[in-house]
DRENBA-660382 format. One record per residue (C-alpha): residue number from 1; residue in three letters; x, y, z. Coordinates in nm, 2 decimals. Each point is the difference from the previous one (the first is absolute). Example, Ala and Ser with C-alpha at 12.3 -4.5 7.8 and 13.67 -1.06 7.14 Angstrom:
BEGIN
pos->1 | code->Ala | x->1.23 | y->-0.45 | z->0.78
pos->2 | code->Ser | x->0.14 | y->0.34 | z->-0.07
# end
This chain:
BEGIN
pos->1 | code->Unk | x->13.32 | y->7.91 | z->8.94
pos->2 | code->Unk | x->0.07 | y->0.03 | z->-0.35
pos->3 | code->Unk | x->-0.19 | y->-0.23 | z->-0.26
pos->4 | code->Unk | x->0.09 | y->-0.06 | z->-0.39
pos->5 | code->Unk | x->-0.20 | y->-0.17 | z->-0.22
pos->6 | code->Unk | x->0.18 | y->-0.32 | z->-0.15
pos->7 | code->Unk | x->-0.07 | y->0.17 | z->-0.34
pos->8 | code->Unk | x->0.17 | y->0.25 | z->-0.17
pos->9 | code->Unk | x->0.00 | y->0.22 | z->-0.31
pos->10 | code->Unk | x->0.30 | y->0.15 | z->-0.04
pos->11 | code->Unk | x->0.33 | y->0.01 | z->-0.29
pos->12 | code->Unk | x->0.15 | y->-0.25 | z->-0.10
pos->13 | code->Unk | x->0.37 | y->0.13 | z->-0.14
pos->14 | code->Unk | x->0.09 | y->-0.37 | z->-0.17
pos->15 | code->Unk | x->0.08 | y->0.07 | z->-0.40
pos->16 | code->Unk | x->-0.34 | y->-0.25 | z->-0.08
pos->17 | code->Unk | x->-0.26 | y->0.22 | z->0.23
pos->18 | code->Unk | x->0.17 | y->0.38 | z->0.04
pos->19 | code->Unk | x->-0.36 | y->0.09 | z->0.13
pos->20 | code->Unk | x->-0.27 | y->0.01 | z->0.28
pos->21 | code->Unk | x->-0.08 | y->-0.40 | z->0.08
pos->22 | code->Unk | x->-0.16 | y->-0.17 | z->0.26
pos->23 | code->Unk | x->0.24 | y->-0.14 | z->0.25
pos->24 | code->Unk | x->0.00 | y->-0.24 | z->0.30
pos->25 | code->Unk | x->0.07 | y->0.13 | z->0.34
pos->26 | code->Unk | x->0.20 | y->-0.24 | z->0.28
pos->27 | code->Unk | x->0.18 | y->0.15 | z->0.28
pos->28 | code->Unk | x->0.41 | y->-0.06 | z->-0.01
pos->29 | code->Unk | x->0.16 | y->-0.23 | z->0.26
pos->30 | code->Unk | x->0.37 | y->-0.07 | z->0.04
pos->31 | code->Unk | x->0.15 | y->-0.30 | z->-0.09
pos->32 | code->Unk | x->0.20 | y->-0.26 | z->0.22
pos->33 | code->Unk | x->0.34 | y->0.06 | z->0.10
pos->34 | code->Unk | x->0.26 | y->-0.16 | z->-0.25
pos->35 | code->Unk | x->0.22 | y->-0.22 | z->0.23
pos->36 | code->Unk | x->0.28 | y->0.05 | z->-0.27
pos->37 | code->Unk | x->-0.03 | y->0.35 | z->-0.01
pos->38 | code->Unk | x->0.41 | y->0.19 | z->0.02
pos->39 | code->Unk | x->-0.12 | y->0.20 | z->0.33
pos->40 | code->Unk | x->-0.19 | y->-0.32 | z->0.13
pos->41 | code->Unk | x->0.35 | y->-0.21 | z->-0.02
pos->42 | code->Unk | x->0.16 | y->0.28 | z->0.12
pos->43 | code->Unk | x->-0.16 | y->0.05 | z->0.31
pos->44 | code->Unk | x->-0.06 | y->-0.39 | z->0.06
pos->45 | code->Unk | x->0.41 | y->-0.05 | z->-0.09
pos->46 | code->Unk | x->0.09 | y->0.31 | z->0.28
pos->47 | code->Unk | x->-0.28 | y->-0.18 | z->0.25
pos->48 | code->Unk | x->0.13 | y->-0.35 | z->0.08
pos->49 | code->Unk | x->0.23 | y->-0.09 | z->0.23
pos->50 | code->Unk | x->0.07 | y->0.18 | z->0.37
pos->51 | code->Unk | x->-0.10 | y->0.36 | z->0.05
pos->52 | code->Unk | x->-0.33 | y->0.05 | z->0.02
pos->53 | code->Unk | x->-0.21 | y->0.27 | z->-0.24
pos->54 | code->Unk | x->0.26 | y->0.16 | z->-0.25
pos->55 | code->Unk | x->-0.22 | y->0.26 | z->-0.15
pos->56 | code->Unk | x->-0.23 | y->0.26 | z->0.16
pos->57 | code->Unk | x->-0.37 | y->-0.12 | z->0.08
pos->58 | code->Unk | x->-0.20 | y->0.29 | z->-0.12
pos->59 | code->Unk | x->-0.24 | y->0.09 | z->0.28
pos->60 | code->Unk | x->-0.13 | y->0.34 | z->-0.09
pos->61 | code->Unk | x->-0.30 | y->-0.03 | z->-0.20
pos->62 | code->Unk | x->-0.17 | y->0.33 | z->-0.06
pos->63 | code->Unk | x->-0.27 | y->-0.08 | z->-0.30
pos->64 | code->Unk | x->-0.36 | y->-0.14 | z->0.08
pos->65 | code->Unk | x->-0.10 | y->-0.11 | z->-0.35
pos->66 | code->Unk | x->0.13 | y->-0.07 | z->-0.35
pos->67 | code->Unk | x->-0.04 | y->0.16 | z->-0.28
pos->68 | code->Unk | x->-0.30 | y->-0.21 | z->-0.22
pos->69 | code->Unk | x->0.15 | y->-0.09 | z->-0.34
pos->70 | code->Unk | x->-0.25 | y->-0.10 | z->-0.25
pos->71 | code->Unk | x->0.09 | y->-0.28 | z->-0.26
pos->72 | code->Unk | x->-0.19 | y->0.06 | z->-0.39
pos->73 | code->Unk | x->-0.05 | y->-0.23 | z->-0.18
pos->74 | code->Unk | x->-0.10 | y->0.13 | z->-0.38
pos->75 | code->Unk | x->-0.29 | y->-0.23 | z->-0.11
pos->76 | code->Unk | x->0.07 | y->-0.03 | z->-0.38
pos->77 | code->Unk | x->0.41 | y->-0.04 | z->0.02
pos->78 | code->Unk | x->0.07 | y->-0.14 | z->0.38
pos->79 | code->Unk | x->0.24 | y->0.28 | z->0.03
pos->80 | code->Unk | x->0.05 | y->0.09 | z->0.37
pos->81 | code->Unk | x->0.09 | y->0.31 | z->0.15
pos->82 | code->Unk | x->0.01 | y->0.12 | z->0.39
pos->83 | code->Unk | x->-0.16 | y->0.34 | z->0.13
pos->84 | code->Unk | x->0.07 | y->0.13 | z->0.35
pos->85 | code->Unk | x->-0.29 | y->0.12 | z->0.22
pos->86 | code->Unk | x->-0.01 | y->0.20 | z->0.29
pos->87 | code->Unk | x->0.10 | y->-0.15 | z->0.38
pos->88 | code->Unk | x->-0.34 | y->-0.17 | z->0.16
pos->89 | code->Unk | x->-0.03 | y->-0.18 | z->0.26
pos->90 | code->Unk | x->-0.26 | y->-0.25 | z->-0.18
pos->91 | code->Unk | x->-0.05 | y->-0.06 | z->-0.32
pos->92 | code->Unk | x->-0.29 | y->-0.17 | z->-0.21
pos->93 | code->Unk | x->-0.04 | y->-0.13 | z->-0.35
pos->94 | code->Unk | x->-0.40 | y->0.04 | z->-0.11
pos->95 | code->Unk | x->-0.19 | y->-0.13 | z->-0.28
pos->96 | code->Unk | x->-0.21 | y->0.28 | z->0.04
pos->97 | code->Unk | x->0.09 | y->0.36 | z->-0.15
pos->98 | code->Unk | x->-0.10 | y->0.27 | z->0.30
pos->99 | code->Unk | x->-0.25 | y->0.28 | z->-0.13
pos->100 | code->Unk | x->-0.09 | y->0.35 | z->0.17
pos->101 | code->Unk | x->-0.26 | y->-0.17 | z->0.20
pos->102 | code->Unk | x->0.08 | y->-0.32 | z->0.09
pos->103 | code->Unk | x->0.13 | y->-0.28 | z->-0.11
pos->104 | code->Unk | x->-0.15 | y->-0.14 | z->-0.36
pos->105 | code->Unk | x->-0.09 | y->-0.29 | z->-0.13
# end
């Protein structure tokens, strides 16, 4: 399990900061489909009418996870930027920072 506290100090490459701030941490999630989207109308156009499935139904799914994408947010400026973790199979946002021993408070 990987856990990330929902703080971060890290750069910030916006003209205003071009330094180390504190950003906010938020995991990435895809958006909704666009039912106007070209391939969208293209495949719903090619699907009407008689003959079944036109295109191939993709059944071979090798990956367990996702990559985890991280979304920063810069404190002073609002300027987001995204930063790819490794593959987990569960992931955790903290408040608190993990130490050597333990956790800390």
């Amino acid at each position: 399990m990987v856990t990330v506290p929902k703080t971060r100090k890290t750069f910030c490459p916006r003209k205003q900061c071009k330094k180390h701030t504190l950003h906010k941490v938020s995991q990435y999630k895809k958006g909704k489909d666009s039912l106007f989207a070209q391939g969208k109308r293209r495949y719903d156009r090619k699907q009407t009418g008689f003959g079944g499935q036109t295109k191939p139904v993709f059944k071979k799914k090798a990956k367990t996870t996702k990559k985890i994408v991280l979304r920063l947010e810069c404190n002073t400026c609002k300027y987001k930027s995204q930063v790819t973790i490794k593959r987990c199979k569960h992931f955790e946002l903290s408040d608190q920072k993990k130490s050597k021993e333990g956790v800390a408070f």
